[in-house]
C-alpha angles and dihedrals in degrees: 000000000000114000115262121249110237098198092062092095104129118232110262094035099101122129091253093042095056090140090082096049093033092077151094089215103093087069098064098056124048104263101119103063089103083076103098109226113273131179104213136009142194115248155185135198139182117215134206130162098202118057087226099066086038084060098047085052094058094050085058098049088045082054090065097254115149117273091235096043084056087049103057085040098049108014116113097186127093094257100097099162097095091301099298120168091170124215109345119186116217115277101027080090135098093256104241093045086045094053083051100049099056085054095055119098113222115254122165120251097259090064095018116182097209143173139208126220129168115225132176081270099059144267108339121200111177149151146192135258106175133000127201 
Protein backbone atom coordinates (compact mmCIF):
# COMPACT_ATOMS: atom_id res chain seq x y z
CA UNK A 1 0.00 0.00 0.00
CA UNK A 2 1.38 3.10 -1.02
CA UNK A 3 1.94 5.53 1.83
CA UNK A 4 -0.87 8.19 2.27
CA UNK A 5 -0.26 11.70 1.57
CA UNK A 6 -0.99 13.73 4.55
CA UNK A 7 -1.31 17.38 2.66
CA UNK A 8 -4.25 16.21 0.56
CA UNK A 9 -6.81 17.65 3.08
CA UNK A 10 -9.03 19.61 1.07
CA UNK A 11 -9.64 23.09 2.06
CA UNK A 12 -13.01 23.35 4.13
CA UNK A 13 -12.52 19.42 6.08
CA UNK A 14 -11.29 20.56 9.32
CA UNK A 15 -12.77 19.44 12.43
CA UNK A 16 -14.48 23.00 12.97
CA UNK A 17 -15.59 23.32 9.00
CA UNK A 18 -17.50 20.04 8.94
CA UNK A 19 -20.03 21.56 6.95
CA UNK A 20 -17.73 20.96 3.57
CA UNK A 21 -16.94 17.07 4.31
CA UNK A 22 -20.48 16.48 6.07
CA UNK A 23 -22.30 16.36 2.70
CA UNK A 24 -23.67 14.45 -0.16
CA UNK A 25 -22.61 17.65 -2.73
CA UNK A 26 -19.29 16.70 -3.89
CA UNK A 27 -21.06 13.73 -5.91
CA UNK A 28 -22.90 15.61 -8.02
CA UNK A 29 -19.45 18.03 -9.85
CA UNK A 30 -16.63 16.66 -10.98
CA UNK A 31 -14.24 17.05 -8.11
CA UNK A 32 -13.50 13.74 -7.40
CA UNK A 33 -11.83 12.59 -10.55
CA UNK A 34 -8.59 12.84 -8.82
CA UNK A 35 -10.01 8.94 -6.80
CA UNK A 36 -8.36 6.37 -8.71
CA UNK A 37 -10.82 3.68 -9.50
CA UNK A 38 -11.11 0.78 -6.50
CA UNK A 39 -13.16 -2.20 -6.22
CA UNK A 40 -13.77 -2.49 -2.91
CA UNK A 41 -13.11 -0.11 0.54
CA UNK A 42 -13.10 -0.27 3.79
CA UNK A 43 -15.76 1.58 5.42
CA UNK A 44 -17.62 2.97 8.34
CA UNK A 45 -20.88 4.23 8.84
CA UNK A 46 -22.99 5.77 11.63
CA UNK A 47 -26.72 4.90 11.65
CA UNK A 48 -29.87 6.66 12.96
CA UNK A 49 -33.38 6.13 12.16
CA UNK A 50 -34.67 9.43 13.21
CA UNK A 51 -32.92 13.01 11.37
CA UNK A 52 -32.76 14.33 14.54
CA UNK A 53 -30.03 11.75 16.15
CA UNK A 54 -28.33 11.90 12.83
CA UNK A 55 -28.06 15.46 13.55
CA UNK A 56 -26.77 15.18 17.22
CA UNK A 57 -24.17 12.86 15.78
CA UNK A 58 -22.88 15.29 13.54
CA UNK A 59 -22.51 17.95 16.23
CA UNK A 60 -20.34 15.53 17.91
CA UNK A 61 -18.11 14.63 14.92
CA UNK A 62 -17.85 18.88 14.08
CA UNK A 63 -16.69 19.01 17.84
CA UNK A 64 -13.73 17.16 17.03
CA UNK A 65 -14.89 13.54 18.72
CA UNK A 66 -13.51 10.45 16.98
CA UNK A 67 -15.69 8.93 13.79
CA UNK A 68 -15.85 5.33 15.49
CA UNK A 69 -16.70 6.74 19.44
CA UNK A 70 -19.79 8.52 17.70
CA UNK A 71 -20.46 5.56 16.29
CA UNK A 72 -20.85 3.10 19.49
CA UNK A 73 -22.69 6.09 21.09
CA UNK A 74 -25.10 6.84 18.16
CA UNK A 75 -25.04 3.92 15.85
CA UNK A 76 -28.22 1.90 15.63
CA UNK A 77 -26.89 -0.73 13.47
CA UNK A 78 -25.43 -3.85 14.53
CA UNK A 79 -22.03 -2.76 13.91
CA UNK A 80 -21.13 -1.76 17.15
CA UNK A 81 -17.12 -1.76 16.76
CA UNK A 82 -16.77 1.89 15.99
CA UNK A 83 -19.14 1.52 12.81
CA UNK A 84 -17.25 -0.68 10.95
CA UNK A 85 -18.73 -2.34 7.97
CA UNK A 86 -14.99 -3.79 6.79
CA UNK A 87 -13.89 -4.19 3.21
CA UNK A 88 -17.07 -3.96 0.87
CA UNK A 89 -16.70 -4.63 -2.70
CA UNK A 90 -18.84 -2.45 -5.05
CA UNK A 91 -22.06 -3.54 -5.47
CA UNK A 92 -22.68 -5.63 -1.74
CA UNK A 93 -23.87 -2.15 -0.74
CA UNK A 94 -27.36 -0.43 -0.43
CA UNK A 95 -26.85 1.73 -4.03
CA UNK A 96 -27.01 5.47 -2.89
CA UNK A 97 -24.62 4.85 0.17
CA UNK A 98 -22.75 3.07 -1.98
CA UNK A 99 -22.50 5.96 -4.62
CA UNK A 100 -21.46 7.97 -1.71
CA UNK A 101 -18.87 5.72 -0.24
CA UNK A 102 -16.36 5.31 -3.63
CA UNK A 103 -16.30 9.19 -3.64
CA UNK A 104 -15.27 9.45 -0.56
CA UNK A 105 -11.19 10.07 0.14
CA UNK A 106 -9.85 8.02 3.03
CA UNK A 107 -9.22 9.87 6.02
CA UNK A 108 -8.64 7.98 9.76
CA UNK A 109 -11.38 8.24 12.52
CA UNK A 110 -9.72 10.87 14.57
CA UNK A 111 -10.09 13.66 11.26
CA UNK A 112 -12.72 11.67 9.46
CA UNK A 113 -14.05 13.22 5.69
CA UNK A 114 -17.42 11.86 5.83
CA UNK A 115 -20.97 11.89 3.95
CA UNK A 116 -24.49 11.47 4.76
CA UNK A 117 -26.93 9.69 2.73
CA UNK A 118 -30.36 8.62 3.61
CA UNK A 119 -31.35 4.78 2.49
CA UNK A 120 -34.29 2.77 3.04
CA UNK A 121 -32.29 1.78 6.24
CA UNK A 122 -31.91 5.12 7.75
CA UNK A 123 -29.49 8.31 8.01
CA UNK A 124 -26.09 7.23 7.09
CA UNK A 125 -23.25 9.10 8.04
CA UNK A 126 -20.27 7.46 7.01
CA UNK A 127 -16.76 7.67 5.95
CA UNK A 128 -13.57 5.67 4.35
CA UNK A 129 -10.57 4.21 5.66
CA UNK A 130 -8.73 2.37 2.55
CA UNK A 131 -9.60 2.04 -1.03
CA UNK A 132 -8.30 -0.67 -3.51
Amino acid sequence: MPPKNKTATPAGTSKGKGKAAAGVEQEKGSGSGKLKAATSINVRHILCEKYSKKEEALAKLREGVKFDEVAREFSEDKARQGGSLGWKTRGSLIAEFEKAAYELEPSTTANPKYAEVKTREGYHILMVEGRK
